[in-house]
LUMLUM-566535 format. One record per residue: residue in three letters; x, y, z of N, C-alpha, C, O in turn. Coordinates in pm, whole numbers, padded with zeros to 5 digits, always signed. Atoms other than C-alpha are relative to their C-alpha. Example, Ala and Ser with C-alpha at 12.3 -4.5 7.8 and 13.67 -1.06 7.14 Angstrom:
// residues 2
ala+00089-00119+00000+01230-00450+00780+00090+00120+00000+00194+00118+00066ser-00082-00119-00006+01367-00106+00714-00077+00109+00073-00026+00220+00090
***
This chain:
// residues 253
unk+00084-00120+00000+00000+00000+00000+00087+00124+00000+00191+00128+00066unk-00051-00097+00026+00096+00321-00100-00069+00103+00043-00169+00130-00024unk+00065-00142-00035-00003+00674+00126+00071+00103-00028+00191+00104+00000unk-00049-00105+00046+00048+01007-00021-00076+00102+00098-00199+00108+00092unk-00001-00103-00071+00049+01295+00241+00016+00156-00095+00121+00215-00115unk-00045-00137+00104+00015+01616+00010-00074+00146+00122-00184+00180+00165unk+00036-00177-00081+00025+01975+00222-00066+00070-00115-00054+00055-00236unk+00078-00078+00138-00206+02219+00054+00108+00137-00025+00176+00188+00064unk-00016-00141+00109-00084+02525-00170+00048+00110+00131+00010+00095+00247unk-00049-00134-00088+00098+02873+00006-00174+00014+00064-00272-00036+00009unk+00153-00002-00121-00231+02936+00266-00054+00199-00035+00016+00287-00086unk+00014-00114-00031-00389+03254+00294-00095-00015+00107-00208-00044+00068unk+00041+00061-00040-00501+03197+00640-00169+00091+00048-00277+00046+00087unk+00125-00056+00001-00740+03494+00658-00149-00009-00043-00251+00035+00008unk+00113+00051+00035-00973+03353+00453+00022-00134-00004-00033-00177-00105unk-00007+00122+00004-00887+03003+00509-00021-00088-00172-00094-00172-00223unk-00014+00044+00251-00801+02941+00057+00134+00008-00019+00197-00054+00067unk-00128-00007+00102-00489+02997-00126+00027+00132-00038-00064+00205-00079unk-00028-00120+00019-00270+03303-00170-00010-00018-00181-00020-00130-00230unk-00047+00037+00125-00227+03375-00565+00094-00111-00078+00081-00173-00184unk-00074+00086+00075+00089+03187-00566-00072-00131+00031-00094-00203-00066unk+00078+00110-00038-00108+02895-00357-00079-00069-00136-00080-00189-00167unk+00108+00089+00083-00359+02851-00645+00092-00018-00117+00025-00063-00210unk-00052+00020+00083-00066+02831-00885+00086-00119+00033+00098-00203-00056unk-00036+00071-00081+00103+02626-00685-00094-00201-00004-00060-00318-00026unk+00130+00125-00009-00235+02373-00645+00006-00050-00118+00022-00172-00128unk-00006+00005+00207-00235+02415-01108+00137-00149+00006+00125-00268-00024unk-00111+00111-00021+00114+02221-01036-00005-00108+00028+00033-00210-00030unk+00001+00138-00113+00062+01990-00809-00086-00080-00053-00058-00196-00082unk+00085+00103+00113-00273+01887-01002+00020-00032-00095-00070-00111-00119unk-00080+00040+00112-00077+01824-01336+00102-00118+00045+00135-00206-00035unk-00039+00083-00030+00117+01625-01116-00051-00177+00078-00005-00292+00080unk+00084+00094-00043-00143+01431-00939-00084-00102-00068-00141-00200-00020unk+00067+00095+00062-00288+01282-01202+00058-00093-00073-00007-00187-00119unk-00079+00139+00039-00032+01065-01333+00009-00124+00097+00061-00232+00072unk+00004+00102-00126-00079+00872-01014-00132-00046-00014-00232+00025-00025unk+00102+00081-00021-00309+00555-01005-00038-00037+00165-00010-00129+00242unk+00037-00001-00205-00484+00679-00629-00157-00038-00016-00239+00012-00093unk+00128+00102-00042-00786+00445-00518-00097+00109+00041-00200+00138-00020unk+00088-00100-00129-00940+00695-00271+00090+00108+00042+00208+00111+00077unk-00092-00166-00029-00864+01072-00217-00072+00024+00166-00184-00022+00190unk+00039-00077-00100-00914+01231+00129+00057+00116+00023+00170+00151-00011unk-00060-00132-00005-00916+01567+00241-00055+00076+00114-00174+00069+00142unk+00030-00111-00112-00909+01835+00543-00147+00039-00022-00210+00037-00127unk+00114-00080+00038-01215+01994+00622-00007+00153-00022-00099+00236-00029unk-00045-00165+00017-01037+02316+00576+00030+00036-00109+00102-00027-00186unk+00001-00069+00106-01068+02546+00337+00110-00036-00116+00077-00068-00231unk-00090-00036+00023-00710+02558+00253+00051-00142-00058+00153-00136-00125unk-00051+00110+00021-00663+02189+00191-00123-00055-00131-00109-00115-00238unk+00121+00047+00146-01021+02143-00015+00010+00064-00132-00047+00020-00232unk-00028-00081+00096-00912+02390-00242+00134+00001-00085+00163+00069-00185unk-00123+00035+00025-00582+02262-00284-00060-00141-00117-00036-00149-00237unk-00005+00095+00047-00711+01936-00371-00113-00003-00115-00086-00088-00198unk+00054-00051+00087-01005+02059-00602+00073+00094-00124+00006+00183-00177unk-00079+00008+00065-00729+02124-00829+00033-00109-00083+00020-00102-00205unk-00009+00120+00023-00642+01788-00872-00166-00105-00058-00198-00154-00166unk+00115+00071+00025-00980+01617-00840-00106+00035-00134-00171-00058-00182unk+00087-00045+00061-01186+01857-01100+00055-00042-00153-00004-00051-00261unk-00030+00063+00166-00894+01722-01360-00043-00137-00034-00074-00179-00145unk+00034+00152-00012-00967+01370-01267-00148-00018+00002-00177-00132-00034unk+00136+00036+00013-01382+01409-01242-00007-00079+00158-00117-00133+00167unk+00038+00060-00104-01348+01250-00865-00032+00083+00095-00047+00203+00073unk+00038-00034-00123-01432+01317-00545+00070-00032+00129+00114-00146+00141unk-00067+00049-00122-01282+01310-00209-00036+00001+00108-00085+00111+00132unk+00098-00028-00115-01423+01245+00139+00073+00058+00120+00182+00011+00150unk-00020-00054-00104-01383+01452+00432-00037-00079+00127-00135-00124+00186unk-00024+00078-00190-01249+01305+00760+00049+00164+00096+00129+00257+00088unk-00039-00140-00080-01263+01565+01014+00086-00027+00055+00140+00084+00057unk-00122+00011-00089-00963+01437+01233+00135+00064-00093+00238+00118-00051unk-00103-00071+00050-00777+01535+00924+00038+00133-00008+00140+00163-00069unk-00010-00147+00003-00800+01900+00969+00101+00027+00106+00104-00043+00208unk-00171+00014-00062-00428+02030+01114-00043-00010+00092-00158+00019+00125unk-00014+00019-00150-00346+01941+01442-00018+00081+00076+00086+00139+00106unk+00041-00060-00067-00542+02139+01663+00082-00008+00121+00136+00099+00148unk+00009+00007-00117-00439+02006+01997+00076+00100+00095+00195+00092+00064unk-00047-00090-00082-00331+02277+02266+00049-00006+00137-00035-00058+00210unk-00014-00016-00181-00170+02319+02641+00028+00140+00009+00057+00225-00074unk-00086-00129-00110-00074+02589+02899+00139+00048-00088+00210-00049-00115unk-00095-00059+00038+00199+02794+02737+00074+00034+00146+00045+00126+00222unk-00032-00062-00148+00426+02772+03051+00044+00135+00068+00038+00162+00188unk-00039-00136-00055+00555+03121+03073-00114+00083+00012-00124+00131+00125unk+00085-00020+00031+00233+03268+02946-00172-00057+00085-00243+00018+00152unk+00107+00098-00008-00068+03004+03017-00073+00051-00123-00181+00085-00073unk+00084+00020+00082-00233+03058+02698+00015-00109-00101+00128-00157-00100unk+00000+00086+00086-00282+02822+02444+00121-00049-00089+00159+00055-00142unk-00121+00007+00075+00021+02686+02246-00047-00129-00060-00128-00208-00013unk+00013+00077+00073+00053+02470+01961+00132-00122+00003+00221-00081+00077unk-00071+00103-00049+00277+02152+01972+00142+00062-00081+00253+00063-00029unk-00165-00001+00065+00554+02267+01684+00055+00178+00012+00152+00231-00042unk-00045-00166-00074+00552+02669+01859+00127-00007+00075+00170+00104+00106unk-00077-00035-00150+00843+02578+02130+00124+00003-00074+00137-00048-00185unk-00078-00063+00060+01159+02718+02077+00128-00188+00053+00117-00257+00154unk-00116+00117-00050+01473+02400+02095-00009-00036+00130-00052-00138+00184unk-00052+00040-00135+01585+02465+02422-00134-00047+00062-00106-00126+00152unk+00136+00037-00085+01172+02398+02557-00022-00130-00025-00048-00200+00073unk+00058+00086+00006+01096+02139+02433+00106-00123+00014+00051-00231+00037unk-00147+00107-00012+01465+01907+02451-00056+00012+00142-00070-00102+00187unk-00054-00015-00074+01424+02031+02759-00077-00124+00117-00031-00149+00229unk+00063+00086-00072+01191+01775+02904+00044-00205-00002+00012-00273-00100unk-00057+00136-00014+01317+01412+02958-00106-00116-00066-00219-00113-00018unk+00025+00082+00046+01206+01132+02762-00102+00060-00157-00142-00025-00236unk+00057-00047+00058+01019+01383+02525-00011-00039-00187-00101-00011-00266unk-00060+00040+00098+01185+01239+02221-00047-00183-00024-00043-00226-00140unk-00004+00077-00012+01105+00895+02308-00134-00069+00015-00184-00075+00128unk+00168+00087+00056+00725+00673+02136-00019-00054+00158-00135-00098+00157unk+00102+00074-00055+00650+00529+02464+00001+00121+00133-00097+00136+00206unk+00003-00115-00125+00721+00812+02731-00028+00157-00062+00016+00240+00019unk-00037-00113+00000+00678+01137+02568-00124+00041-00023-00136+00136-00101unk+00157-00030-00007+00281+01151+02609+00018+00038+00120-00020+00152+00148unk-00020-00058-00178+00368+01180+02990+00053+00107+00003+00089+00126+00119unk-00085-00093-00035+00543+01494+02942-00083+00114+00070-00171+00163-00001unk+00088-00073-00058+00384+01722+03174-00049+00179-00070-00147+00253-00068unk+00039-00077+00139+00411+01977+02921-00142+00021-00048-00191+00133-00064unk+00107+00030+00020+00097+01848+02831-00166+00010+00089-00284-00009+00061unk+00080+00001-00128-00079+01893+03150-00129+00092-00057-00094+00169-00147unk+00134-00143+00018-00472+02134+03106+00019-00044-00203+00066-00127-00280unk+00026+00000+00136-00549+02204+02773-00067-00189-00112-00099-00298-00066unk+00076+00119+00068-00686+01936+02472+00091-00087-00052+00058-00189-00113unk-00090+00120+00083-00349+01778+02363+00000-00147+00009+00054-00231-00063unk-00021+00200-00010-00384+01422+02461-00124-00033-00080-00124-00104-00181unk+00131+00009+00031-00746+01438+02406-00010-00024-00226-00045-00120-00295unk-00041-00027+00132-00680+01542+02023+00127-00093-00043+00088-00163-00136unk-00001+00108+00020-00414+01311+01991+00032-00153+00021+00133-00218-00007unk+00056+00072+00026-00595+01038+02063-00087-00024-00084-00105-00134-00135unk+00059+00002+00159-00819+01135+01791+00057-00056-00075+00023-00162-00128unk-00064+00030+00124-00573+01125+01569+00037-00164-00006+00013-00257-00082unk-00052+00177-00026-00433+00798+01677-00168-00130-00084-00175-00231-00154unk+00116+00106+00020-00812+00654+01642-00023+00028-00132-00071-00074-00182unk+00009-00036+00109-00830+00828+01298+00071-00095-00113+00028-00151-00213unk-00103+00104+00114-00532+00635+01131-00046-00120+00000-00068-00197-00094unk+00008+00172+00012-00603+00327+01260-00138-00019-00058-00150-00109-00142unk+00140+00085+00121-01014+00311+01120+00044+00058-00125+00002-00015-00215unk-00046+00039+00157-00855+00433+00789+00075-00122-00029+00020-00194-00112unk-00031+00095+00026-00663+00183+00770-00011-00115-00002+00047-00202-00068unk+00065+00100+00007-00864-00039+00878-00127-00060-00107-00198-00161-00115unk+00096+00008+00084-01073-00019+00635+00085-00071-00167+00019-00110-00263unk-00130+00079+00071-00744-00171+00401+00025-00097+00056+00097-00176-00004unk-00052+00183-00068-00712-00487+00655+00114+00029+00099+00175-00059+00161unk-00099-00021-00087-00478-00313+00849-00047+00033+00128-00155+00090+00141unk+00014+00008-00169-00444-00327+01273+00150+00000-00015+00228-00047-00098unk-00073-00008-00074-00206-00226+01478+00033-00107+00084-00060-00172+00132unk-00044+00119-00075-00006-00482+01666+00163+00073+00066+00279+00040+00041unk-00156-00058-00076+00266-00256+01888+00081+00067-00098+00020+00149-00166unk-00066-00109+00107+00528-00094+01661-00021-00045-00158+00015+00032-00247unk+00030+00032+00157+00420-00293+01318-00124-00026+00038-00177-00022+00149unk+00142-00044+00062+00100-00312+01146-00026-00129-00044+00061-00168-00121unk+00042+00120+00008-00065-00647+01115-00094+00039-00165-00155+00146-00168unk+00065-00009+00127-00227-00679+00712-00110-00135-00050-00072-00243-00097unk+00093+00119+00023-00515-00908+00654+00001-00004-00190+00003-00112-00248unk+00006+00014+00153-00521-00818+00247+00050+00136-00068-00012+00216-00138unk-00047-00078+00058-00231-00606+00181+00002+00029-00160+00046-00068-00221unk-00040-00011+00165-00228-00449-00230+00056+00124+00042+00054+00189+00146unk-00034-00092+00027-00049-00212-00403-00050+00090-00031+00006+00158-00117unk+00078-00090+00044-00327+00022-00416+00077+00168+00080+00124+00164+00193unk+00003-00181-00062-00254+00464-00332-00104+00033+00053-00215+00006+00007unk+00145-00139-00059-00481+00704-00110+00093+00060+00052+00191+00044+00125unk-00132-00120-00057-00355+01014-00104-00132+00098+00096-00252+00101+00071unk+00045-00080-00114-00480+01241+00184+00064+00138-00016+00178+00163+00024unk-00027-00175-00045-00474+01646+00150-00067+00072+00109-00181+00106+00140unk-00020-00111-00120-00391+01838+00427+00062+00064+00055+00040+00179+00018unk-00006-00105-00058-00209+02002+00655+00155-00057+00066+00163-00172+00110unk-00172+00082-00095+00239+01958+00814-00083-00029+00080-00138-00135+00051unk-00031+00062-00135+00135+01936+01163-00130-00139-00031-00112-00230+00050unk+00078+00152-00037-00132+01631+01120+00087-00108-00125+00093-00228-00102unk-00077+00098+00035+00092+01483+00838+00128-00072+00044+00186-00168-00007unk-00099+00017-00065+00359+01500+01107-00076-00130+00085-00019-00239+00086unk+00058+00069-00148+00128+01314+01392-00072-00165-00121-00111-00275-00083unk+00054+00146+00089+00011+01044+01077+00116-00077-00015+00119-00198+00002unk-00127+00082+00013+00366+00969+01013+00006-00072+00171-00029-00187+00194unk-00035+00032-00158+00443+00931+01414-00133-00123+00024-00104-00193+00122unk+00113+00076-00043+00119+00707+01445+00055-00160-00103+00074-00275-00065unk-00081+00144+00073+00265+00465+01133+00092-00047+00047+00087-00169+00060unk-00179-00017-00016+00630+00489+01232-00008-00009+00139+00104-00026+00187unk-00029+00034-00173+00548+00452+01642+00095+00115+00035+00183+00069+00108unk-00104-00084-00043+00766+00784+01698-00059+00082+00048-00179+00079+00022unk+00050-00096-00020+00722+01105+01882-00040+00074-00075+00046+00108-00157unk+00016-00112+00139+00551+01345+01654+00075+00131+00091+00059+00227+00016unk-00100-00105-00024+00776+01615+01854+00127-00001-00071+00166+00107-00115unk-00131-00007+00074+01113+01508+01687-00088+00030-00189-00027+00103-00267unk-00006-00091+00124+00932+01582+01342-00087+00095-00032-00098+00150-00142unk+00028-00167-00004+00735+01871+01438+00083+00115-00001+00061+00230-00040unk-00080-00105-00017+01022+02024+01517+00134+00010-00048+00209+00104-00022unk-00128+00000+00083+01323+01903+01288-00027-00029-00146+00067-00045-00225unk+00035+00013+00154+01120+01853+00947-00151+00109-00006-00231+00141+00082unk+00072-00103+00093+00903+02091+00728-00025-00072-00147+00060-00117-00223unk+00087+00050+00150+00696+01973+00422-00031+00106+00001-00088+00153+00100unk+00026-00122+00042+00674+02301+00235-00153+00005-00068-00222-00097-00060unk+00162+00011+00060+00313+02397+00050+00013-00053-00112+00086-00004-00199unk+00084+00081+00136+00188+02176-00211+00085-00085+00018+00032-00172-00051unk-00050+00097-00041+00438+01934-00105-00067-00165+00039-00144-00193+00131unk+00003+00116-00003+00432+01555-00172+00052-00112+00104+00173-00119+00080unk-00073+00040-00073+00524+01305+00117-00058-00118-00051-00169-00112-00103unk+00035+00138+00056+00502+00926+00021+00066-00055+00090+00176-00030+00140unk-00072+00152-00103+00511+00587+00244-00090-00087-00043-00212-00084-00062unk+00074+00124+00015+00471+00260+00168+00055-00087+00095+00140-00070+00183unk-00023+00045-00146+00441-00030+00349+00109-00139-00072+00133-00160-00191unk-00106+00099+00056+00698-00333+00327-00040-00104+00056-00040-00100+00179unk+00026+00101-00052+00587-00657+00372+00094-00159+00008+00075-00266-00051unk-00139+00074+00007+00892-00860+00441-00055-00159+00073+00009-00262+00053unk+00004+00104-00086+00698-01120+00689-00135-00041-00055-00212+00038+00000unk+00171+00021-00015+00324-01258+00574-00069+00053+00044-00069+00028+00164unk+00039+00004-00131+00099-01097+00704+00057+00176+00095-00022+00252+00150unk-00032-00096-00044+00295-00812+00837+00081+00068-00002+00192+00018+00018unk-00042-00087+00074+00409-00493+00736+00052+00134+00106+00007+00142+00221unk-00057-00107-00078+00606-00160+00871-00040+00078-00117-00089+00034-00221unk-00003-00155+00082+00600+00205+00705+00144+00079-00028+00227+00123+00052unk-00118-00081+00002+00859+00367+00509-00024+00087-00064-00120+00093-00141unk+00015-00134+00113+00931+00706+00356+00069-00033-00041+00162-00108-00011unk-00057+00080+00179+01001+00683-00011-00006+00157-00038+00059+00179-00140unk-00008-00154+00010+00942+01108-00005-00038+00042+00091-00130-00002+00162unk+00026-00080-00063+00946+01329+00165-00041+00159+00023+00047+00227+00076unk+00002-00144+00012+00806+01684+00150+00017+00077-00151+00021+00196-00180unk-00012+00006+00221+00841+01669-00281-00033+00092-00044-00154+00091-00062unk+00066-00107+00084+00805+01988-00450+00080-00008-00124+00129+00098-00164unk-00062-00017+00103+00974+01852-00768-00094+00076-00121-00051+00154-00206unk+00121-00055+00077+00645+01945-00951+00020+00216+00011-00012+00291-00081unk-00033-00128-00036+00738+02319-00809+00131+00051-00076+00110+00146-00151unk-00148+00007+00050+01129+02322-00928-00037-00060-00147+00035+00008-00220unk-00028+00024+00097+01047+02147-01256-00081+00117-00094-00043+00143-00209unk+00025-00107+00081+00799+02454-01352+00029+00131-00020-00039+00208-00088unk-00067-00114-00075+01033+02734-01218-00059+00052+00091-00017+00154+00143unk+00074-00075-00166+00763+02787-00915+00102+00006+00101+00163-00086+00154unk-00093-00008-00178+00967+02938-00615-00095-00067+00082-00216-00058+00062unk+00033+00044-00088+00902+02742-00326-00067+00101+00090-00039+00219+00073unk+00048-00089-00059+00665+02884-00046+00038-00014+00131+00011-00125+00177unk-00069+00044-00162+00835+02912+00333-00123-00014+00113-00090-00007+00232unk+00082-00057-00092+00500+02937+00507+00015-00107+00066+00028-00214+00005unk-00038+00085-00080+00556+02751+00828+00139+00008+00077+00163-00003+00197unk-00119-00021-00069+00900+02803+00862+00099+00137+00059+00126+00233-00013unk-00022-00073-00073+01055+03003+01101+00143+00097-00074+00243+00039-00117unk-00156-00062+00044+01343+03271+00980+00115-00081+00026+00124-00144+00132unk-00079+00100+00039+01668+03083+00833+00087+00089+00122+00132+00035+00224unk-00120-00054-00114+01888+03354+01040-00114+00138+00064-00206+00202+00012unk+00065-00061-00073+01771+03553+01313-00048+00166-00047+00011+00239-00126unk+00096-00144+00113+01537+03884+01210-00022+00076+00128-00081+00179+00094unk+00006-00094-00112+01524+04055+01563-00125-00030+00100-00135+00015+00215unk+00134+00075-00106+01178+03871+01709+00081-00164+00017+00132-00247-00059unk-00059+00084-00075+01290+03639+01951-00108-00056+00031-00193-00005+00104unk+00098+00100-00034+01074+03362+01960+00003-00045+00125-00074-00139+00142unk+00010+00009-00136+01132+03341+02319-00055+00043+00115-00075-00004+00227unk+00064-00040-00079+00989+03565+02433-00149-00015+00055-00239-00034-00027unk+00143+00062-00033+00674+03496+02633-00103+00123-00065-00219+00092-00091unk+00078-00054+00044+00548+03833+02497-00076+00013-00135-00165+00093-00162unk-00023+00001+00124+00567+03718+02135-00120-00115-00042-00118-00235-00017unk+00115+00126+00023+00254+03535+02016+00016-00051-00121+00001+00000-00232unk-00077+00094+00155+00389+03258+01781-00114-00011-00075-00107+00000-00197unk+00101+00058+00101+00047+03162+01671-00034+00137-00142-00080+00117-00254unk+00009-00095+00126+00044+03519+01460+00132-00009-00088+00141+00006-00210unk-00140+00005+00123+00432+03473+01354-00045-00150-00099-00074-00161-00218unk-00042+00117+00084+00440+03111+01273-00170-00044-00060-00159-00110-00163unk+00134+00042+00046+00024+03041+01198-00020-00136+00014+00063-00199+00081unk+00006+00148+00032-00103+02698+01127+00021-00029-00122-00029+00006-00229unk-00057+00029+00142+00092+02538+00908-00129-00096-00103-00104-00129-00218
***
């Protein structure tokens, strides 16, 4: 089985759609999408991701169904300096290393970090999200691999959003979604691909085969779009500060 993770188009998040370059961006990506033989499309219930993928789908004549868990990763805690709301890939290095085992699939749900707010709550959603998609392919969870009752080589590609294609990977792959919230970036309109390997009968793991793909971008001279990522060298806002509200710098990716 083959899953395609596609981020939608540059955002414009004010109106929850696509900036100009976004919908040129989406033109791309759907020229690219359709050379791919994908079973079943899914897609965010957000603006920004349906509009991405209504690009794609209107060349193909399909349709795609909306799973609400796929809409980005909501989940929130206590901002400890602050207490307001914070998002999981907002914390600056030193915060988030800074907690012990934080890095590590079977301890880093306990991080008290987490304490108030909806983060566990949310994902566990997510967690319950992957697994009835996939179950609906013959696949169960069985501890860090994935048990397959009637693995094929069929695609479903899913448009949406980094931070929940971060927490889908971490749910296949058994890892913290903190180590790639916060050391990888899938840029907009970006392609991520995993398949599964079935080395044993019966039962299968997840690998990336791409990651974050904007060759479709680079092969039509589209500049890439940075939205999400934080300044390459420092610009004079210090993301440290507790007075500095990331959710207007950095947005939802």
């Amino acid at each position: 089985m083959r899953i395609l993770l596609v981020r939608h188009a540059e955002p414009d998040y004010s109106i929850d759609s696509l900036t100009s370059k976004g919908w040129r961006e989406a033109e791309l990506l759907g020229r690219r999408m359709v050379r791919y033989d994908i079973r079943d499309f899914y897609v965010s219930p957000l603006g920004r991701a349906r509009d991405t993928a209504d690009c794609t789908l209107s060349k193909l004549g399909r349709t795609a169904e909306v799973l609400p868990w796929l809409k980005e990763f909501h989940g929130s805690y206590p901002d400890p300096a602050t207490g307001k709301p914070r998002l999981a890939w907002d914390l600056p290095p030193r915060v988030w290393t800074s907690y012990p085992g934080i890095a590590d699939p079977d301890t880093w749900l306990n991080c008290p970090l987490f304490d108030g707010g909806d983060f566990r709550s949310v994902w566990q959603e997510t967690k319950d999200g992957v697994a009835a998609l996939l179950a609906r392919y013959g696949f169960r969870q069985d501890g860090p691999v994935w048990l397959a009752d009637r693995n094929t080589p069929d695609t479903i590609a899913l448009f949406c959003h980094f931070g929940i294609s971060m927490a889908v990977l971490a749910c296949l792959m058994n890892l913290s979604p903190m180590v790639l919230w916060h050391h990888v970036l899938c840029l907009p309109s970006s392609v991520s691909e995993v398949v599964t390997e079935e080395r044993i009968p019966g039962e299968v793991s997840f690998r990336i085969t791409r990651l974050g793909d904007i060759t479709h971008l680079e092969a039509a001279g589209e500049s890439r779009s940075t939205a999400g990522l934080f300044p390459e060298c420092f610009t004079g806002v210090d993301s440290t500060d507790p007075a500095t509200n990331l959710s207007d710098l950095h947005r939802n990716p």
